[in-house]
C-alpha positions in Angstrom: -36.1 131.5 -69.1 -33.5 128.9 -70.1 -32.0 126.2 -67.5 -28.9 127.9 -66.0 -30.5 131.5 -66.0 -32.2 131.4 -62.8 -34.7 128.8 -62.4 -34.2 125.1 -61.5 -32.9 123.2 -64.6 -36.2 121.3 -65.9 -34.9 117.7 -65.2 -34.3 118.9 -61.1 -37.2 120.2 -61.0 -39.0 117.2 -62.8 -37.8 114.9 -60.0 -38.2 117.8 -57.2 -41.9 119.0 -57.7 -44.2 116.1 -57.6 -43.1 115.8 -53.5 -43.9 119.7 -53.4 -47.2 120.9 -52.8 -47.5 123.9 -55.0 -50.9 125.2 -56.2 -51.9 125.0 -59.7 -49.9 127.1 -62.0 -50.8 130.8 -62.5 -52.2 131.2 -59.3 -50.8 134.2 -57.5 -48.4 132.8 -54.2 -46.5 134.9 -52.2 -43.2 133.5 -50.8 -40.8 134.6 -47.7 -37.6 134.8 -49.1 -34.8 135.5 -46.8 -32.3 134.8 -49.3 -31.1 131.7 -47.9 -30.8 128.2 -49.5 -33.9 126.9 -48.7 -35.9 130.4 -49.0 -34.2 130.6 -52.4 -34.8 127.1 -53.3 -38.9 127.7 -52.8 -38.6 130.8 -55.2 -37.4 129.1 -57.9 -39.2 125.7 -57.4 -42.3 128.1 -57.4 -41.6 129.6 -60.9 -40.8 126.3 -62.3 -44.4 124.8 -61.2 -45.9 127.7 -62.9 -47.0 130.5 -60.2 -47.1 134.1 -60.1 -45.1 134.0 -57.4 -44.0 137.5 -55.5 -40.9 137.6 -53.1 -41.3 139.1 -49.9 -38.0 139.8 -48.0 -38.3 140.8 -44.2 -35.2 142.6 -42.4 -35.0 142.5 -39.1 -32.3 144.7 -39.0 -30.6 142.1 -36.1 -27.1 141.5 -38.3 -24.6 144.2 -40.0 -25.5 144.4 -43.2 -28.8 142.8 -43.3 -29.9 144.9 -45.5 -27.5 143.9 -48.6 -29.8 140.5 -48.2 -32.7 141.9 -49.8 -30.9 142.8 -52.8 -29.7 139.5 -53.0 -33.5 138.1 -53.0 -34.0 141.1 -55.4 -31.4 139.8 -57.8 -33.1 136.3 -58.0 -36.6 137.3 -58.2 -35.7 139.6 -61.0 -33.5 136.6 -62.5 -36.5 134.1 -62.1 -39.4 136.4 -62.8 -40.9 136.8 -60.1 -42.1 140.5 -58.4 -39.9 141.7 -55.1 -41.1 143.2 -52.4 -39.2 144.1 -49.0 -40.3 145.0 -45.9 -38.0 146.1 -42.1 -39.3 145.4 -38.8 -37.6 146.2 -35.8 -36.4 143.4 -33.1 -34.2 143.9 -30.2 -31.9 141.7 -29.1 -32.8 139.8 -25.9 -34.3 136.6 -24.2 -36.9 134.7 -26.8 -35.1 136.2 -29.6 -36.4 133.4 -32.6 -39.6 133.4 -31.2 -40.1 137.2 -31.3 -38.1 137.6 -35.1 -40.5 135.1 -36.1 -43.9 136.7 -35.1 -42.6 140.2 -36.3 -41.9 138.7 -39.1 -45.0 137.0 -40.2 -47.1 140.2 -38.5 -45.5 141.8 -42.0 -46.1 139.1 -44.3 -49.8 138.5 -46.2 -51.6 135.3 -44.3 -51.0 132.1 -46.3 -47.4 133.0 -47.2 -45.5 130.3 -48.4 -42.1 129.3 -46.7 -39.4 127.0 -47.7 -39.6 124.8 -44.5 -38.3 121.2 -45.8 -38.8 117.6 -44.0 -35.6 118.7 -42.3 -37.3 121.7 -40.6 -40.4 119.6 -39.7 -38.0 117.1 -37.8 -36.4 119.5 -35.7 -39.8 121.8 -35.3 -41.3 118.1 -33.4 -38.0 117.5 -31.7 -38.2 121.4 -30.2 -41.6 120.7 -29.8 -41.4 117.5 -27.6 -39.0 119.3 -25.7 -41.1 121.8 -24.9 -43.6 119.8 -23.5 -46.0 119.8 -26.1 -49.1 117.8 -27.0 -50.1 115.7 -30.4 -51.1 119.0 -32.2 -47.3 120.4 -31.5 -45.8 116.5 -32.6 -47.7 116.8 -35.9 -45.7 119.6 -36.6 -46.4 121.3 -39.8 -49.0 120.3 -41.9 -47.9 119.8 -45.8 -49.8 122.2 -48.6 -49.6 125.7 -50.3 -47.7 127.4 -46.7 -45.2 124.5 -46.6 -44.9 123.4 -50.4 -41.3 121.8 -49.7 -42.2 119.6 -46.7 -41.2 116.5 -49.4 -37.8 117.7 -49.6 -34.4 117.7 -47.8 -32.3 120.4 -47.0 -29.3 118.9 -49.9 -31.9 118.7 -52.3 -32.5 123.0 -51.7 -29.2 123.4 -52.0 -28.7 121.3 -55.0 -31.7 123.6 -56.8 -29.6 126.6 -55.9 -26.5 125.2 -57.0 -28.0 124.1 -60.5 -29.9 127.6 -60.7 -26.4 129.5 -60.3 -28.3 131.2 -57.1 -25.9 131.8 -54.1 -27.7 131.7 -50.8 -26.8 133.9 -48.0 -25.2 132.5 -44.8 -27.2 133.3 -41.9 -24.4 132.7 -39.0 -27.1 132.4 -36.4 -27.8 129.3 -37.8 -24.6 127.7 -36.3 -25.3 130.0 -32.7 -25.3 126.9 -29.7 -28.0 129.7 -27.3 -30.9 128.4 -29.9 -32.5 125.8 -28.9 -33.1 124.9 -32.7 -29.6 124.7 -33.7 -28.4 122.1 -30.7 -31.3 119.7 -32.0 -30.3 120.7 -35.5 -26.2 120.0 -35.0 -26.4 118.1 -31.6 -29.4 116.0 -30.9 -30.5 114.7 -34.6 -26.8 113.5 -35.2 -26.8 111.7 -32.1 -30.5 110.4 -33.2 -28.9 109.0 -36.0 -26.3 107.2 -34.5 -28.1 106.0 -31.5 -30.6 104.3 -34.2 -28.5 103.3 -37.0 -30.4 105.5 -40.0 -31.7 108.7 -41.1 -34.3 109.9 -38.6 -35.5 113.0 -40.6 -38.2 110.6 -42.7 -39.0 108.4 -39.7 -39.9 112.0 -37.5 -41.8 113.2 -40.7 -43.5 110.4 -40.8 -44.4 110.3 -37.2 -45.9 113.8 -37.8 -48.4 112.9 -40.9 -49.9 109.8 -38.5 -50.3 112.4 -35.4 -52.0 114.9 -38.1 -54.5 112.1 -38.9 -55.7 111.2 -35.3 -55.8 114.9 -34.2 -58.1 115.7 -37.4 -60.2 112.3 -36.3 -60.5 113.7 -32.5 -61.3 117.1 -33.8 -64.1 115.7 -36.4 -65.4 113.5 -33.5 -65.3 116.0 -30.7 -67.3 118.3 -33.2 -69.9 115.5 -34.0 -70.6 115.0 -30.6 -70.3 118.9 -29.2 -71.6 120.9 -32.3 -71.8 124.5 -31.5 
């Protein structure tokens, strides 16, 4: 398919997927698609590296017209190549609302899916995190590969692939809601980061993450040396 029919245009995604961590091309990947930038971003950036990628669209059925979102993930797998499947579960509103969307969501989805989670994500997933009390496996936050090929990336550069693919993400208002925790650290806290330290936080928290992974790998291999079961 030509550049401006649906995939990334091949000098974006050039620059774009050496910092992704796709598998080798043909291999079959499955990818949660939502329909928003980043979700759509992964789809695309996926067919460009070569995979036989299938989109997988979960409705939660939480929003009016939540449904019409599939179709729009339908459009662009169909534009892209790429097989479509959708799935509902049900979630009622209430107390722990992301957490409980999230696991009914990935209770429908094959293990190893792939999601569009960029180095944006992964700073906000730590700040949450330390927040929440959590130890070094919770600070390393997610660990880059096939589940989280876009890790390498910022949130622009996801939009920019959709924007130069002609895609138009859906706008998830609950993004913007202040009662997640996720969105104050998203609109409040990392600003203020940034100001208080005079750069870009994002890369310095990402960065943080990969030297947390290391040492709780090197505990883990030493605690197994010395307590094999």
């Amino acid at each position: 398919m030509g550049e401006g029919q649906g995939t990334a245009p091949t000098s974006l995604a050039s620059d774009l997927l050496p910092r992704c961590t796709f598998p080798p091309p043909g291999t079959a990947l499955a990818c949660a698609v939502s329909g928003g930038a980043d979700s759509l971003a992964l789809l695309a950036l996926a067919t460009s590296a070569g995979c036989d990628v299938t989109a997988i669209h979960v409705d939660h059925g939480l929003r009016p017209g939540s449904d019409a979102e599939a179709g729009v993930v339908a459009d662009a797998a169909a534009r892209l190549g790429a097989r479509f499947e959708g799935r509902h579960v049900a979630v009622t509103p209430g107390p722990n609302l992301e957490a409980r969307a999230r696991a009914a969501r990935f209770a429908v989805l094959p293990e190893g899916v792939a999601t569009g989670h960029t180095m944006d994500d992964q700073a906000e997933t730590i700040l949450v995190n330390l927040l929440r009390g959590a130890g070094a496996d919770g600070l390393a936050g997610m660990a880059p590969g096939v589940r989280h090929p876009l890790l390498g990336l910022r949130r622009a550069e996801t939009h920019a692939v959709c924007a130069a693919a002609g895609l138009a993400p859906v706008c998830d208002a609950s993004n913007a809601d202040p009662a997640f925790v996720r969105n104050r650290v998203r609109h409040e806290l990392l600003p203020l980061c940034a100001e208080v330290a005079g750069r870009d936080p994002v890369p310095l928290l990402a960065r943080q993450a990969g030297v947390l992974r290391d040492e709780v790998a090197l505990m883990e291999s030493l605690a197994a040396e010395a307590l094999p079961w």
